[in-house]
Kinemage of the C-alpha trace (Angstrom):
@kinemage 1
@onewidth
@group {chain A} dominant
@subgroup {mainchain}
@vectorlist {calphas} color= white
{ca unk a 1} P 0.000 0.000 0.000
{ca unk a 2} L 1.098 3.906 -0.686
{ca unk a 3} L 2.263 5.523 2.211
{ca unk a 4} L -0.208 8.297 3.299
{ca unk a 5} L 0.475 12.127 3.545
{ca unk a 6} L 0.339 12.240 7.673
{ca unk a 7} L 3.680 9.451 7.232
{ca unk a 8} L 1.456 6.327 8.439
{ca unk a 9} L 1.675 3.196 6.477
{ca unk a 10} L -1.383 1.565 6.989
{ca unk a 11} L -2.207 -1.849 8.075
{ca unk a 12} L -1.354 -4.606 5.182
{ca unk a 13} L -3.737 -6.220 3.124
{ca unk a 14} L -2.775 -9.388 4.855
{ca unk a 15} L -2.937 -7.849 8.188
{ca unk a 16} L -6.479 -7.182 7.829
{ca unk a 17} L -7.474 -10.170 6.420
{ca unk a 18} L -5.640 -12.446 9.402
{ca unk a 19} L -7.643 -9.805 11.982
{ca unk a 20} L -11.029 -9.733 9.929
{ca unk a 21} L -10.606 -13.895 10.506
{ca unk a 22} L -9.534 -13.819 13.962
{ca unk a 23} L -12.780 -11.140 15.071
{ca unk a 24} L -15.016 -13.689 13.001
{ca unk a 25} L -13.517 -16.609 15.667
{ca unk a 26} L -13.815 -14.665 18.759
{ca unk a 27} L -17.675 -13.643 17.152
{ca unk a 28} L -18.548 -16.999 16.368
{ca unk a 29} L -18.445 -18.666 19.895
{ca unk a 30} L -22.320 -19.104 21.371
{ca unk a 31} L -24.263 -18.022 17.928
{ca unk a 32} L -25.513 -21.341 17.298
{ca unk a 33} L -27.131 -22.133 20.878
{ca unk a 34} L -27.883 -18.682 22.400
{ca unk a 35} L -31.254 -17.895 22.229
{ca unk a 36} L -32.790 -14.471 20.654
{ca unk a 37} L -31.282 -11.506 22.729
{ca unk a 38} L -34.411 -9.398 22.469
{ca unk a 39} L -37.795 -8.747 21.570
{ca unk a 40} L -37.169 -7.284 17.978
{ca unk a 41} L -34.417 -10.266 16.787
{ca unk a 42} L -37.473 -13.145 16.665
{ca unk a 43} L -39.427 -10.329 14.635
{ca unk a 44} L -36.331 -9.809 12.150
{ca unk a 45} L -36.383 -13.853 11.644
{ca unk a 46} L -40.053 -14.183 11.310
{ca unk a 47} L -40.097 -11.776 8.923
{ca unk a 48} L -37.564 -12.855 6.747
{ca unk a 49} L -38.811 -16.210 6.832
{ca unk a 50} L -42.200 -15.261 6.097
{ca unk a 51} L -40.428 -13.733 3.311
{ca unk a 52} L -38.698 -16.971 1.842
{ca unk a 53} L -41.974 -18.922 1.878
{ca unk a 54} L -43.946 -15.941 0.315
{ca unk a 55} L -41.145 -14.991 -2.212
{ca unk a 56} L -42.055 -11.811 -1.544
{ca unk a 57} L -39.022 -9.875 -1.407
{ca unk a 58} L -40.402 -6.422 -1.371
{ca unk a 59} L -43.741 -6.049 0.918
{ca unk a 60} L -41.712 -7.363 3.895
{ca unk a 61} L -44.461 -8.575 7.189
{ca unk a 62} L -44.390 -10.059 10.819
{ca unk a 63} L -47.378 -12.063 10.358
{ca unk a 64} L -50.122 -10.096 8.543
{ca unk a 65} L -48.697 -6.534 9.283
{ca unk a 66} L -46.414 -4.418 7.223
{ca unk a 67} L -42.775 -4.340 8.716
{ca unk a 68} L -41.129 -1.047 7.353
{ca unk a 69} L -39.574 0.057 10.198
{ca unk a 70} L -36.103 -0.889 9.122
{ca unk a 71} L -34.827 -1.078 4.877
{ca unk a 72} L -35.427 -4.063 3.643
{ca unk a 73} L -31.772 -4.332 2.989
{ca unk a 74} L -31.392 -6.282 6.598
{ca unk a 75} L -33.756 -8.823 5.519
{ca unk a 76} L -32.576 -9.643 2.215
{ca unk a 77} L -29.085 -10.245 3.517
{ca unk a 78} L -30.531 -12.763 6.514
{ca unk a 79} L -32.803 -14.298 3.461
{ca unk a 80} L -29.244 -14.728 1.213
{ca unk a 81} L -27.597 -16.022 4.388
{ca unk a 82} L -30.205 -18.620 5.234
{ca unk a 83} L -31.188 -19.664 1.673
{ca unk a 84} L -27.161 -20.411 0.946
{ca unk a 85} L -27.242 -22.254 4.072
{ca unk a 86} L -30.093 -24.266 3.390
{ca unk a 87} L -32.092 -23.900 6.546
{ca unk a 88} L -34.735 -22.125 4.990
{ca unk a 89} L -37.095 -25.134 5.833
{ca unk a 90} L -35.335 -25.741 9.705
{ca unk a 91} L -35.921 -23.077 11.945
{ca unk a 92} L -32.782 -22.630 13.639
{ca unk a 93} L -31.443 -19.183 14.534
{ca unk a 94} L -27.414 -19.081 13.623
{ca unk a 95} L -28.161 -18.515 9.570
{ca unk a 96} L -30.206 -15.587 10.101
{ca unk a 97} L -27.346 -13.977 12.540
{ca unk a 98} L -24.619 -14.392 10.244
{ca unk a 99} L -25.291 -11.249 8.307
{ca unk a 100} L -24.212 -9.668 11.798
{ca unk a 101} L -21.262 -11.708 12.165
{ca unk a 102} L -19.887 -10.402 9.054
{ca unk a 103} L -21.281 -7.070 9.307
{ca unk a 104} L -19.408 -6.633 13.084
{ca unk a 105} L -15.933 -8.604 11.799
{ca unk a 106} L -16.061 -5.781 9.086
{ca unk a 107} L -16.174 -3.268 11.010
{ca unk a 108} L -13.317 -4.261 13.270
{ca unk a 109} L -11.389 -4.598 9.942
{ca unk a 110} L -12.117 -0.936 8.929
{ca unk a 111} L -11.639 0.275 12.491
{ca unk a 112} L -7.809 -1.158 12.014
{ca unk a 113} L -7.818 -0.123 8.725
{ca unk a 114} L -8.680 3.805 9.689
{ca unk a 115} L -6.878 4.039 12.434
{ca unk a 116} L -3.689 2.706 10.742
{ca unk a 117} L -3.860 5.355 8.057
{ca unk a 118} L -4.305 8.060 10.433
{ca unk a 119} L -2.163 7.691 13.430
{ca unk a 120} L -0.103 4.453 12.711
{ca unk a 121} L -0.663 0.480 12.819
{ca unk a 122} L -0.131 -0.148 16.712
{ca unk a 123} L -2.843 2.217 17.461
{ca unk a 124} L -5.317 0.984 14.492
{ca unk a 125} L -4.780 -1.913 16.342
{ca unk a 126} L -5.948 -1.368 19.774
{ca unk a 127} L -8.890 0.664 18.249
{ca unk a 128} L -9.992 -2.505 16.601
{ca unk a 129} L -9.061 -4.593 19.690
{ca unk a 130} L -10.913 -1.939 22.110
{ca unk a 131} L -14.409 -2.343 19.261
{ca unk a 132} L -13.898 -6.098 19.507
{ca unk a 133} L -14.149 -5.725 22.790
{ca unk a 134} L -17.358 -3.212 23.064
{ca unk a 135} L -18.920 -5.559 20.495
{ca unk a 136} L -18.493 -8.732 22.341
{ca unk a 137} L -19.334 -7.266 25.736
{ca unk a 138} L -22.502 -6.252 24.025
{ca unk a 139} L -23.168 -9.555 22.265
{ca unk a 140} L -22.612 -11.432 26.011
{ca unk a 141} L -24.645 -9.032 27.984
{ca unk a 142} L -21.611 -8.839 30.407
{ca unk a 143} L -21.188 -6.167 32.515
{ca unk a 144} L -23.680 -3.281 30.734
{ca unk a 145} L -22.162 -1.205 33.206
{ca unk a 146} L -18.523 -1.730 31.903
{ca unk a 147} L -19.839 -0.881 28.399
{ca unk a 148} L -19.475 3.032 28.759
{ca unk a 149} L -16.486 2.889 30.389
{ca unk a 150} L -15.072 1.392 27.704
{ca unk a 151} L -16.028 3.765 24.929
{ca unk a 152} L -14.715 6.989 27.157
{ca unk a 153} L -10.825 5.144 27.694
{ca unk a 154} L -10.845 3.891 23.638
{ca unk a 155} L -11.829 7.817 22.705
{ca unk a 156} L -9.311 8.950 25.583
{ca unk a 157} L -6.729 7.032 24.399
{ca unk a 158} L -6.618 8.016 20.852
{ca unk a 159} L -7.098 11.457 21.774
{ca unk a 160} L -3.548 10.541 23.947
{ca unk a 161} L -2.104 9.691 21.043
{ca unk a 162} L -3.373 12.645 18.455
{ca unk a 163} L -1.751 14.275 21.338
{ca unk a 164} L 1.724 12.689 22.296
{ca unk a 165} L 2.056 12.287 18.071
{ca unk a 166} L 1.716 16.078 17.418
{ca unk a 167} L 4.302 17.009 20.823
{ca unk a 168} L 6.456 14.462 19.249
{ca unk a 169} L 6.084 15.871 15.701
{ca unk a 170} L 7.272 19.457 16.828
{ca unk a 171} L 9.708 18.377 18.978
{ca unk a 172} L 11.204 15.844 16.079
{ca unk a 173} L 10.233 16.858 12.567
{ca unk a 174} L 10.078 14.585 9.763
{ca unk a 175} L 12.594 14.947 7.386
């Protein structure tokens, strides 16, 4: 990759592919057997089944009403996910969650990604570390408390580092 104006390299391509797999393992753990979180996630699968028996991709219901409180988008990706599964017919819960799965592996690869462009690879790193960890805290329930806590040392920290980078930048200037 180019080296960016601000004199970060950013994260390799095979950097982010070896973290985008490791947040999909440390995801995975629990999807199969845990039970619907809340009271919206058995809506989201009803309706998207109700979808794949109706073929009715557009007018998107929870029984006989109308469900447009969310783009379609959501349910077309859990319909892909369970029809290339093949559980369409077996009402199990992990295919419909995998559009998650992907969706929060993702975005601990373009939290790395980001962060490595802007204010070096070691702290990309612990930005995507630090979202792992607010996303897996949030998928396990553990701790809610813990949650915010979180979120204000990540944003402290890299405001540390904007910090110690630009003291370090006047006091050493790039060549």
């Amino acid at each position: 990759m180019l080296k960016q104006k601000n004199g970060h390299q950013p994260l390799s391509f095979k950097a982010l592919l070896l973290l985008g797999l490791a947040a999909f393992l440390l995801f995975l753990p629990g999807r199969a057997v845990t039970p619907p979180f809340d009271r919206d996630e058995p809506r989201y699968m009803e309706a998207t089944a109700q979808m794949l028996e109706s073929h009715n991709f557009v007018d998107v219901r929870f029984q006989d009403k109308p469900r447009y409180l969310q783009p379609a988008g959501i349910y077309w990706l859990e319909a892909a996910a369970v029809s290339l599964t093949g559980m369409q017919h077996q009402r199990v819960v992990w295919p419909y969650r995998i559009p998650s799965l992907l969706a929060m592996s993702g975005a601990v690869v373009l939290t790395a990604l980001i962060g490595s462009m802007l204010f070096g690879a070691s702290v990309g790193l612990v930005r995507a570390c630090c979202l792992w960890l607010l996303c897996w805290l949030q998928q396990k329930a553990v701790w809610p408390q813990s949650i915010p806590a979180c979120c204000l040392r990540c944003c402290s920290h890299s405001w540390r580092s904007q910090a110690l980078y630009e003291i370090a930048s006047k006091m050493w200037p790039h060549q």
